[in-house]
mmCIF file of the N, C-alpha and C atoms, coordinates in Angstrom:
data_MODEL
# 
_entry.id   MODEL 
# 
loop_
_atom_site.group_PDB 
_atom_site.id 
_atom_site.type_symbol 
_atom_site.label_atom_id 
_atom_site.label_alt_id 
_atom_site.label_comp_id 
_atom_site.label_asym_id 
_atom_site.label_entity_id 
_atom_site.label_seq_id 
_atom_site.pdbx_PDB_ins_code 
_atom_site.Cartn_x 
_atom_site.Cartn_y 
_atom_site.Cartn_z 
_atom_site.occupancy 
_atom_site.B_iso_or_equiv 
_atom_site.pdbx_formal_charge 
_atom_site.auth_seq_id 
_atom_site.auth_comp_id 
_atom_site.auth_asym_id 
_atom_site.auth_atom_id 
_atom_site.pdbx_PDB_model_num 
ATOM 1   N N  . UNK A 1 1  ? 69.187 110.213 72.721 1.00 0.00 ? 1  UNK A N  1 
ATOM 2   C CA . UNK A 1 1  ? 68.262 111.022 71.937 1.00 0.00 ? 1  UNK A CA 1 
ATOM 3   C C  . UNK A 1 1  ? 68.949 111.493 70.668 1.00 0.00 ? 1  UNK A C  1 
ATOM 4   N N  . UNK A 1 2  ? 67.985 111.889 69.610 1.00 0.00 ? 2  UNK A N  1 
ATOM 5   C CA . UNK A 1 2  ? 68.582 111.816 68.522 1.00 0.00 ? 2  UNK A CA 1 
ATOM 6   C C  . UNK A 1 2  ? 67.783 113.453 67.464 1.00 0.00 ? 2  UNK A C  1 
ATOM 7   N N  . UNK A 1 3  ? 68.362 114.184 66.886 1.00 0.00 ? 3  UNK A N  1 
ATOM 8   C CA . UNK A 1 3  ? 67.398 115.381 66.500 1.00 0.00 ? 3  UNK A CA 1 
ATOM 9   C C  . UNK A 1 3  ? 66.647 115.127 65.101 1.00 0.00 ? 3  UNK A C  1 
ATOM 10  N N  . UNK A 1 4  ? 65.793 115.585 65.110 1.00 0.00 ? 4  UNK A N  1 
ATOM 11  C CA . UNK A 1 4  ? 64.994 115.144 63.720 1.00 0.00 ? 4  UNK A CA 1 
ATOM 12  C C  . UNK A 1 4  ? 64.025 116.307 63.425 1.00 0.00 ? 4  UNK A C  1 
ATOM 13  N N  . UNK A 1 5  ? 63.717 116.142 62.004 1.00 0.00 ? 5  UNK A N  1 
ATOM 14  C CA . UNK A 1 5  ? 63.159 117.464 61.165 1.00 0.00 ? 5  UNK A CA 1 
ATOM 15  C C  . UNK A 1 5  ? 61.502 116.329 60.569 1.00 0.00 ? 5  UNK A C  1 
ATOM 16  N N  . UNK A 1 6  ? 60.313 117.405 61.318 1.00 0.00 ? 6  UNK A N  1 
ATOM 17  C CA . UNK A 1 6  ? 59.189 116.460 60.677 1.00 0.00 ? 6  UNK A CA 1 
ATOM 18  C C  . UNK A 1 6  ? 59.083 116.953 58.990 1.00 0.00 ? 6  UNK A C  1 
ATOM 19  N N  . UNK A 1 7  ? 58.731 116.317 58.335 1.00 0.00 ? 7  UNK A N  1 
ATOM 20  C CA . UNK A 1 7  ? 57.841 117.108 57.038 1.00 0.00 ? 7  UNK A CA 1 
ATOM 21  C C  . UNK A 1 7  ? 57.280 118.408 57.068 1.00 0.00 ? 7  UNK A C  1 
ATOM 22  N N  . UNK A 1 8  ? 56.677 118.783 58.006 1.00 0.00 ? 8  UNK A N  1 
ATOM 23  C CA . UNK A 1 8  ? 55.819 119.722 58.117 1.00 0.00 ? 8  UNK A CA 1 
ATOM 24  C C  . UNK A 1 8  ? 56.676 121.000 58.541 1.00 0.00 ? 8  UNK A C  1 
ATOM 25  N N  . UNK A 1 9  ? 58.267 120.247 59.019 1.00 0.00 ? 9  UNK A N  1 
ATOM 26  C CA . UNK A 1 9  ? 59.710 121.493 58.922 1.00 0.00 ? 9  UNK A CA 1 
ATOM 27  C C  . UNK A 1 9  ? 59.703 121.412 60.629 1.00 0.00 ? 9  UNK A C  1 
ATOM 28  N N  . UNK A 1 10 ? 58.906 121.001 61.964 1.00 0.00 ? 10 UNK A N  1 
ATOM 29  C CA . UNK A 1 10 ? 59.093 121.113 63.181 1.00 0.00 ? 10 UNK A CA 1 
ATOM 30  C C  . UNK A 1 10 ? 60.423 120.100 63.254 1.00 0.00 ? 10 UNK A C  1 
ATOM 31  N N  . UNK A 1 11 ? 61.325 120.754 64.304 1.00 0.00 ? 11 UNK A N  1 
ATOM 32  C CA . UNK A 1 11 ? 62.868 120.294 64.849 1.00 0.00 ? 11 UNK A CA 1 
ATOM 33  C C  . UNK A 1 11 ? 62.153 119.755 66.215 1.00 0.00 ? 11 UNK A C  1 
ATOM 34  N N  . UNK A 1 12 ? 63.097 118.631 66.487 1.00 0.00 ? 12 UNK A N  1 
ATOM 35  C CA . UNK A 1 12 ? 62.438 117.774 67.762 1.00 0.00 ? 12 UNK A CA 1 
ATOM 36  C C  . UNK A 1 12 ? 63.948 116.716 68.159 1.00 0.00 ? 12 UNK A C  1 
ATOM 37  N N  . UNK A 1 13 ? 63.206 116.213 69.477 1.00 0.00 ? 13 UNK A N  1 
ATOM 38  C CA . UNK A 1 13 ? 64.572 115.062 69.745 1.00 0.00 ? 13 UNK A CA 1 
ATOM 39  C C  . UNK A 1 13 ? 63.540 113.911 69.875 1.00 0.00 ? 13 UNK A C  1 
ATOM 40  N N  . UNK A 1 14 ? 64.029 113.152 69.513 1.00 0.00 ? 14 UNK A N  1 
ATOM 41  C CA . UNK A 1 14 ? 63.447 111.670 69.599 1.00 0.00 ? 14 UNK A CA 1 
ATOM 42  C C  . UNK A 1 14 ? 64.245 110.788 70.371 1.00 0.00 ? 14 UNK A C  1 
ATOM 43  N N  . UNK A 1 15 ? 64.049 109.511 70.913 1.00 0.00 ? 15 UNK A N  1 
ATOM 44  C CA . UNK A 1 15 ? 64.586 108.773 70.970 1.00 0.00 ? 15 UNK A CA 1 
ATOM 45  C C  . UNK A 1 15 ? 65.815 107.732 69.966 1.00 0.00 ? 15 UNK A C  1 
ATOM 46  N N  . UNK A 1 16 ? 66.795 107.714 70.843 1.00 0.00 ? 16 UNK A N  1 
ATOM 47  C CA . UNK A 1 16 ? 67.829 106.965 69.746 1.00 0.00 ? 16 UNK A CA 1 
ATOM 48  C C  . UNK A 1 16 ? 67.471 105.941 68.830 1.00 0.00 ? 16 UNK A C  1 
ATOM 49  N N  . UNK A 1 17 ? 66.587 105.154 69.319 1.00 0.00 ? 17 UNK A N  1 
ATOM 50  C CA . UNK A 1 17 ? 65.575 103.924 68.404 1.00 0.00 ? 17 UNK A CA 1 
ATOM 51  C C  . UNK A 1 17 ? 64.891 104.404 66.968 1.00 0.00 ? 17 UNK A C  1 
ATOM 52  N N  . UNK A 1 18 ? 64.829 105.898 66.999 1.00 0.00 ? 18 UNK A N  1 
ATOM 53  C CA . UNK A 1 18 ? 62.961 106.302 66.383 1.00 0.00 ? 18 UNK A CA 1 
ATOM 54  C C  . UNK A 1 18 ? 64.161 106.601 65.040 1.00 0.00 ? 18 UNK A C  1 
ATOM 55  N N  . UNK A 1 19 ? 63.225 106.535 63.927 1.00 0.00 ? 19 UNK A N  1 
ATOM 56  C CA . UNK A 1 19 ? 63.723 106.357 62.444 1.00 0.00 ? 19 UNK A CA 1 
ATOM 57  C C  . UNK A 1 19 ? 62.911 106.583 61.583 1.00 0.00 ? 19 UNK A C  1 
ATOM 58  N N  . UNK A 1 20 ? 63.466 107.314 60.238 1.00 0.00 ? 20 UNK A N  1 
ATOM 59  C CA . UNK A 1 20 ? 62.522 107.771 59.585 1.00 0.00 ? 20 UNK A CA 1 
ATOM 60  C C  . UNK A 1 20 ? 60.980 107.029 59.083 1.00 0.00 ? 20 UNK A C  1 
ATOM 61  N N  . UNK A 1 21 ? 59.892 107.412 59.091 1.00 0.00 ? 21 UNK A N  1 
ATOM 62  C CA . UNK A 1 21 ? 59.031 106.991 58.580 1.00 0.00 ? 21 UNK A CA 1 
ATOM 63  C C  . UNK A 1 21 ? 58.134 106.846 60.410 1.00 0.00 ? 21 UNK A C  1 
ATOM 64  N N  . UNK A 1 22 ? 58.752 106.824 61.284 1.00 0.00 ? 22 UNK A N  1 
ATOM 65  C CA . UNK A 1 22 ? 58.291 107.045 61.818 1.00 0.00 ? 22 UNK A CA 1 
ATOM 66  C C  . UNK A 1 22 ? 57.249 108.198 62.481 1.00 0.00 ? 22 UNK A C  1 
ATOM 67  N N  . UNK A 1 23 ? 56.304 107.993 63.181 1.00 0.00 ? 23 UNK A N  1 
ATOM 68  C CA . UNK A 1 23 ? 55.239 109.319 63.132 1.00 0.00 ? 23 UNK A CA 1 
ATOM 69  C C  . UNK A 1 23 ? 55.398 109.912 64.626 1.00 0.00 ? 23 UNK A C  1 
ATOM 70  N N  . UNK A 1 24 ? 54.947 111.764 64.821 1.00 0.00 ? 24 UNK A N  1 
ATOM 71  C CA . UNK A 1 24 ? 54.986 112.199 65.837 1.00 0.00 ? 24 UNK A CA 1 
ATOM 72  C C  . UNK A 1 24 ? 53.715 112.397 66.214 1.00 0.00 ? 24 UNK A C  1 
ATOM 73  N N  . UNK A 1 25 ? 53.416 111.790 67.207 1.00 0.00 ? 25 UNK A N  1 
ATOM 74  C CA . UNK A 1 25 ? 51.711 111.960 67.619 1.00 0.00 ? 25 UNK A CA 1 
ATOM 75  C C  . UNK A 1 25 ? 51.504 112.712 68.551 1.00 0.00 ? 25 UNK A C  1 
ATOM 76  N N  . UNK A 1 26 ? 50.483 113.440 69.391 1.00 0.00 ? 26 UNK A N  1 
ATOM 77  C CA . UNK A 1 26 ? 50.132 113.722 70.358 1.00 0.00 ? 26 UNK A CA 1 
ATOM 78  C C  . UNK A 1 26 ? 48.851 113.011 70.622 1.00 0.00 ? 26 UNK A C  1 
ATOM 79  N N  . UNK A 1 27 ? 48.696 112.348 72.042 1.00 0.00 ? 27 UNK A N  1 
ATOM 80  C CA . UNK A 1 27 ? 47.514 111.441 72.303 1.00 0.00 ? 27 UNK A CA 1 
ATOM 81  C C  . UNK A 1 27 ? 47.110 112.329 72.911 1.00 0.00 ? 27 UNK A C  1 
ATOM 82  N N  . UNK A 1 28 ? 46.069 111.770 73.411 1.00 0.00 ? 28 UNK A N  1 
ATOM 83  C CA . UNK A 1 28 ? 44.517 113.110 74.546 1.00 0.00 ? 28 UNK A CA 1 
ATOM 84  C C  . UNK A 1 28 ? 45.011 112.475 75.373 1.00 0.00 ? 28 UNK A C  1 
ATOM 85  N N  . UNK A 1 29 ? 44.965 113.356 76.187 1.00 0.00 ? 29 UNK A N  1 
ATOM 86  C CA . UNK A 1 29 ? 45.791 113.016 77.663 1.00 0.00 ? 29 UNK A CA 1 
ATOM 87  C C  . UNK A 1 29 ? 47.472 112.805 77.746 1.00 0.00 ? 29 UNK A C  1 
ATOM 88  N N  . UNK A 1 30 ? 48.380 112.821 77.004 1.00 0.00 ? 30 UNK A N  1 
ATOM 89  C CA . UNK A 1 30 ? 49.492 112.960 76.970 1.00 0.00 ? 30 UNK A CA 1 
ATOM 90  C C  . UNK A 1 30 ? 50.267 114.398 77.348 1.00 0.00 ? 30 UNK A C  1 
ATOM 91  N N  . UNK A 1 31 ? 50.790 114.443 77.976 1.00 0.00 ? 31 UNK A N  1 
ATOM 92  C CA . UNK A 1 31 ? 52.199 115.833 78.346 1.00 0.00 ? 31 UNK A CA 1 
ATOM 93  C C  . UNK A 1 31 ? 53.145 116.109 77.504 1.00 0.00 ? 31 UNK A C  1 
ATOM 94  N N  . UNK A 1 32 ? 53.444 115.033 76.334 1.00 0.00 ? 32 UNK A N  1 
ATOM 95  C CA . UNK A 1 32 ? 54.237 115.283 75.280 1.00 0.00 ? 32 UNK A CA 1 
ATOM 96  C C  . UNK A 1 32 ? 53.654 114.419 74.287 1.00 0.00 ? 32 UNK A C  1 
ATOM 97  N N  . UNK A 1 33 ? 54.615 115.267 72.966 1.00 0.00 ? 33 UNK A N  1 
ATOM 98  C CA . UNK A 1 33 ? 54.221 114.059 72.068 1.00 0.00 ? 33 UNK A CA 1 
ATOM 99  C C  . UNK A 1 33 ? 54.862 112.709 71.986 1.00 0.00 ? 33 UNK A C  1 
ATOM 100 N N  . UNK A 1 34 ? 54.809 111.976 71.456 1.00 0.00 ? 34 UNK A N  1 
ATOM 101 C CA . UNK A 1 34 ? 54.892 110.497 71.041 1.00 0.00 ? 34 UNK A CA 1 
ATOM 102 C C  . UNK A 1 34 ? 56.029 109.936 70.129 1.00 0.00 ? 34 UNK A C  1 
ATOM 103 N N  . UNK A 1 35 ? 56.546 108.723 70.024 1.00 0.00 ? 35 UNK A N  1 
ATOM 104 C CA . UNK A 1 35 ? 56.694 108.935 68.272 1.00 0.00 ? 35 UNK A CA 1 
ATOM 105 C C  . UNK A 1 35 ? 56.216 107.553 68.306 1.00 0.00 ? 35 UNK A C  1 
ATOM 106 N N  . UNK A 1 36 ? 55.390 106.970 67.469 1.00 0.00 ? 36 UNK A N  1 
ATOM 107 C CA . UNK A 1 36 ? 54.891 105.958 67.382 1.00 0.00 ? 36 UNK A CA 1 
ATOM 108 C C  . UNK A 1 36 ? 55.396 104.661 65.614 1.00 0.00 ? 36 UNK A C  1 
ATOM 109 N N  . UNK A 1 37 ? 55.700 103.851 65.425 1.00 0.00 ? 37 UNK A N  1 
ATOM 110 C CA . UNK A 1 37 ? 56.339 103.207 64.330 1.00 0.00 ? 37 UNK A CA 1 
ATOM 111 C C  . UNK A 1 37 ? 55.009 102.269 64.040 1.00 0.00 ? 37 UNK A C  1 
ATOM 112 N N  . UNK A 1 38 ? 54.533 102.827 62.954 1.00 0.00 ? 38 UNK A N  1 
ATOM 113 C CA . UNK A 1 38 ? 53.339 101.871 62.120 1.00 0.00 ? 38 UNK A CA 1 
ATOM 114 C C  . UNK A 1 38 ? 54.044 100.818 61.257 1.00 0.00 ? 38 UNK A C  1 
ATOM 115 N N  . UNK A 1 39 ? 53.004 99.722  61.458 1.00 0.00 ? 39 UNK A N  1 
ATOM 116 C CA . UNK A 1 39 ? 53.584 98.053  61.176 1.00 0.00 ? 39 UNK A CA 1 
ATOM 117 C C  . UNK A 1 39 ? 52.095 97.943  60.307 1.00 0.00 ? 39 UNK A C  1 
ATOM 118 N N  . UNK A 1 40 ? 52.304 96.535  59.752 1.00 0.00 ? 40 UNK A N  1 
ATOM 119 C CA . UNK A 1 40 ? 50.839 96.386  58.913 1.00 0.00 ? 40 UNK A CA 1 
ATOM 120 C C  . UNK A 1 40 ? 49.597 96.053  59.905 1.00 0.00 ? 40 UNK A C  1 
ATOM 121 N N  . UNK A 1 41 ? 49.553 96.148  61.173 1.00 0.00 ? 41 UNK A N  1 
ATOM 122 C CA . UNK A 1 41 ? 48.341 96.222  61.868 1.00 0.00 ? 41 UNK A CA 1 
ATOM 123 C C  . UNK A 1 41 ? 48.295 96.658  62.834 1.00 0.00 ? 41 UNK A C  1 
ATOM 124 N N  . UNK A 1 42 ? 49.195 97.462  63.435 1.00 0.00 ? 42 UNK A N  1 
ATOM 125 C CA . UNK A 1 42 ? 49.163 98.255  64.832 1.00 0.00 ? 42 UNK A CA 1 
ATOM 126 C C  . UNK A 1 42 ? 50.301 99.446  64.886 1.00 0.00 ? 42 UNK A C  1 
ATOM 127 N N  . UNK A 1 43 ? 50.382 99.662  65.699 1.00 0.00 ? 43 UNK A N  1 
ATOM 128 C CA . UNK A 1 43 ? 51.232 100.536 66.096 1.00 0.00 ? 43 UNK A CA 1 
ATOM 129 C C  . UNK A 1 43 ? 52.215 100.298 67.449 1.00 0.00 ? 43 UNK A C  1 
ATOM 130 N N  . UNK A 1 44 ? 53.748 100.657 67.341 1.00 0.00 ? 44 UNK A N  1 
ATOM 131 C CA . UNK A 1 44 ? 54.802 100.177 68.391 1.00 0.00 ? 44 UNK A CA 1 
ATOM 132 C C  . UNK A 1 44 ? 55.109 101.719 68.887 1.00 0.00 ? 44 UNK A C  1 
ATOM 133 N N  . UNK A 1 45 ? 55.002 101.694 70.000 1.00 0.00 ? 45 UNK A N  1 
ATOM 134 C CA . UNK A 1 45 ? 55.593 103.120 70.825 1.00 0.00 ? 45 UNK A CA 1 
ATOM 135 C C  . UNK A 1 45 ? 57.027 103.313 70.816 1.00 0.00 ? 45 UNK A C  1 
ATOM 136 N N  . UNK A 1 46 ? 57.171 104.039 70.799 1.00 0.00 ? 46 UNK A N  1 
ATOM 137 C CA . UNK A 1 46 ? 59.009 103.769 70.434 1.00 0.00 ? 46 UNK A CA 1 
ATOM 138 C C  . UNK A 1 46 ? 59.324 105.026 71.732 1.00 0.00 ? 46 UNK A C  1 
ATOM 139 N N  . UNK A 1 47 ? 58.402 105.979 71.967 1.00 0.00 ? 47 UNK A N  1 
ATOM 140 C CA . UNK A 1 47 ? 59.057 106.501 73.362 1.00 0.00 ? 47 UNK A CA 1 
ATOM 141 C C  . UNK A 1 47 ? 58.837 108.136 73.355 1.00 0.00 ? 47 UNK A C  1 
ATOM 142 N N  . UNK A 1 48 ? 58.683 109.164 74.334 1.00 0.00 ? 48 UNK A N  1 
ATOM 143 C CA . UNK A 1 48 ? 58.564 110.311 74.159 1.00 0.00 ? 48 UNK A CA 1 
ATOM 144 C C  . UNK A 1 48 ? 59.502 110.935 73.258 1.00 0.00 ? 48 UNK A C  1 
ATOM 145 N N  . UNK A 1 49 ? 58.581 112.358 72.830 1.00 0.00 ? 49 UNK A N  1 
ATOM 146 C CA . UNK A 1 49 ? 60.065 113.115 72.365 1.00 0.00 ? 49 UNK A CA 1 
ATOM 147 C C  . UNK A 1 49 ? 59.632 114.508 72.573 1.00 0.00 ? 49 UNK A C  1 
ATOM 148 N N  . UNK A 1 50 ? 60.344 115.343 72.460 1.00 0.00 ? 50 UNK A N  1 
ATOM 149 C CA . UNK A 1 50 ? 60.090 116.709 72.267 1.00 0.00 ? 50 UNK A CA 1 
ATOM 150 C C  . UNK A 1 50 ? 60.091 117.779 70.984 1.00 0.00 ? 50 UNK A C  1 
ATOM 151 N N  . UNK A 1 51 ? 59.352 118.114 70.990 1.00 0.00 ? 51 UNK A N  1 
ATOM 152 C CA . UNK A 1 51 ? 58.986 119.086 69.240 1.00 0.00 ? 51 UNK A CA 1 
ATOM 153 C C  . UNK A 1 51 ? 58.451 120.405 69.967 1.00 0.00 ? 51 UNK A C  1 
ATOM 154 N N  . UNK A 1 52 ? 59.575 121.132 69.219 1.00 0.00 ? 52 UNK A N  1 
ATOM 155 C CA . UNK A 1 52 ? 59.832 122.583 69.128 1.00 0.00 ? 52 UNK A CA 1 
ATOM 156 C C  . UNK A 1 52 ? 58.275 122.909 68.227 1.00 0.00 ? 52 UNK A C  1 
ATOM 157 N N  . UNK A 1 53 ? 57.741 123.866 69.194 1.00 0.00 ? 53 UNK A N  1 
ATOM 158 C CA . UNK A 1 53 ? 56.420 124.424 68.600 1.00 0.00 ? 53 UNK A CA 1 
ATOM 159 C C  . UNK A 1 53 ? 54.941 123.669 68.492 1.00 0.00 ? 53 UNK A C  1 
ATOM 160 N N  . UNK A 1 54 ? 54.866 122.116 69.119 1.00 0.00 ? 54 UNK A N  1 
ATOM 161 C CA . UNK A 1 54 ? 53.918 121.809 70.116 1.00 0.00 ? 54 UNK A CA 1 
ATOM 162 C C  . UNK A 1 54 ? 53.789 121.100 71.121 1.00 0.00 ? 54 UNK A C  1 
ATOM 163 N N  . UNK A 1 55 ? 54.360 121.298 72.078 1.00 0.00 ? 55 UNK A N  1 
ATOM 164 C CA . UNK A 1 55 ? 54.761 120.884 73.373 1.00 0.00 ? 55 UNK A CA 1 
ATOM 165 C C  . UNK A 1 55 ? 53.800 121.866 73.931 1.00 0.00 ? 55 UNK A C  1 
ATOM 166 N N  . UNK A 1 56 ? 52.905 122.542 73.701 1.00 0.00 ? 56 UNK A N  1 
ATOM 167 C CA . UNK A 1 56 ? 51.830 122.888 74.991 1.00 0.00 ? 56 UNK A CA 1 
ATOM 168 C C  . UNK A 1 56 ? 50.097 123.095 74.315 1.00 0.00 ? 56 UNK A C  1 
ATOM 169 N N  . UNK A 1 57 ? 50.203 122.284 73.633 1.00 0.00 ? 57 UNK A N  1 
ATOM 170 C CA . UNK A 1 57 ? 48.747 121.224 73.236 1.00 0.00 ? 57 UNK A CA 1 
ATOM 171 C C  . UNK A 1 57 ? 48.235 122.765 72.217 1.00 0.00 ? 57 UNK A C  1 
ATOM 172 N N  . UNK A 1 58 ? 49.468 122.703 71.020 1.00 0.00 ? 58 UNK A N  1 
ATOM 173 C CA . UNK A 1 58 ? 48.487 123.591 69.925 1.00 0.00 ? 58 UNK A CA 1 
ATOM 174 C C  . UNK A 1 58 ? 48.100 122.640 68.699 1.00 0.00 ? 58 UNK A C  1 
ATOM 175 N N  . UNK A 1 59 ? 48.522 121.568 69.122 1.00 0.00 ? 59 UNK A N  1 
ATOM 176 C CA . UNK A 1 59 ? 48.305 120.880 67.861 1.00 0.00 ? 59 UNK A CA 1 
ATOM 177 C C  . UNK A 1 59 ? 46.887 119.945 68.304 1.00 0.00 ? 59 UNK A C  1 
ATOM 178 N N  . UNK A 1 60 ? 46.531 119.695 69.333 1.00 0.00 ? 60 UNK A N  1 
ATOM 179 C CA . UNK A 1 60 ? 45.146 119.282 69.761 1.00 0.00 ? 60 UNK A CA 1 
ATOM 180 C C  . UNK A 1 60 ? 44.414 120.548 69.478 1.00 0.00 ? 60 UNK A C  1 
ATOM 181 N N  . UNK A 1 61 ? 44.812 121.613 69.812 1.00 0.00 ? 61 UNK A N  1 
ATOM 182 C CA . UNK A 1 61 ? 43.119 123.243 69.322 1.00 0.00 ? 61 UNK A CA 1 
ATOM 183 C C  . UNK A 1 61 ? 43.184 122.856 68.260 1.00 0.00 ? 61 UNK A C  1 
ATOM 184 N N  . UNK A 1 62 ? 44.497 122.965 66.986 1.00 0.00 ? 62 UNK A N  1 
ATOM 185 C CA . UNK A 1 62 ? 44.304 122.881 65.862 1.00 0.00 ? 62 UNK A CA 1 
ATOM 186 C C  . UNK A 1 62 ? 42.937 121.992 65.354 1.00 0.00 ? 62 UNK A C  1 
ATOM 187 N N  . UNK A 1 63 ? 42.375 120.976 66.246 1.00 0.00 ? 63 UNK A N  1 
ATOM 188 C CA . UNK A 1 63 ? 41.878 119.461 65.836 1.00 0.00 ? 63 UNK A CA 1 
ATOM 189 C C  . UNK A 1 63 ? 40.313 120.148 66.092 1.00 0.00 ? 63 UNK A C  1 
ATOM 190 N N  . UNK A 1 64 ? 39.973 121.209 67.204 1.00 0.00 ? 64 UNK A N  1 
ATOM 191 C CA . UNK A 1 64 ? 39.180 121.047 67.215 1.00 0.00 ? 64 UNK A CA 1 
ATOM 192 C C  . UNK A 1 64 ? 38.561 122.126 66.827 1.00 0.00 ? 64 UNK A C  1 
# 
């Protein structure tokens, strides 16, 4: 695992693989967030991670 700072300033651990430009998602139905690596037509999972300040689904209320 590896520590990383989003844009938006949240501190998190990612997986050793995950690299900048990569994105932190939360899916519906997920227990954590994501980090997912956009390609020109899909998307590659690259593996859980943890982010300081939404790890208990405030960033899904935010949505709705």
């Amino acid at each position: 695992r590896k520590l990383f700072t989003t844009v938006q300033g949240y501190m998190g651990l990612a997986p050793s693989t995950a690299r900048e430009g990569d994105l932190v998602c939360v899916l519906l139905g997920g227990d954590v967030p994501f980090i997912l690596r956009p390609s020109k037509s899909n998307y590659s999972l690259i593996g859980e991670s943890y982010v300081h300040g939404i790890m208990d689904g405030e960033k899904i209320q935010d949505v709705n």
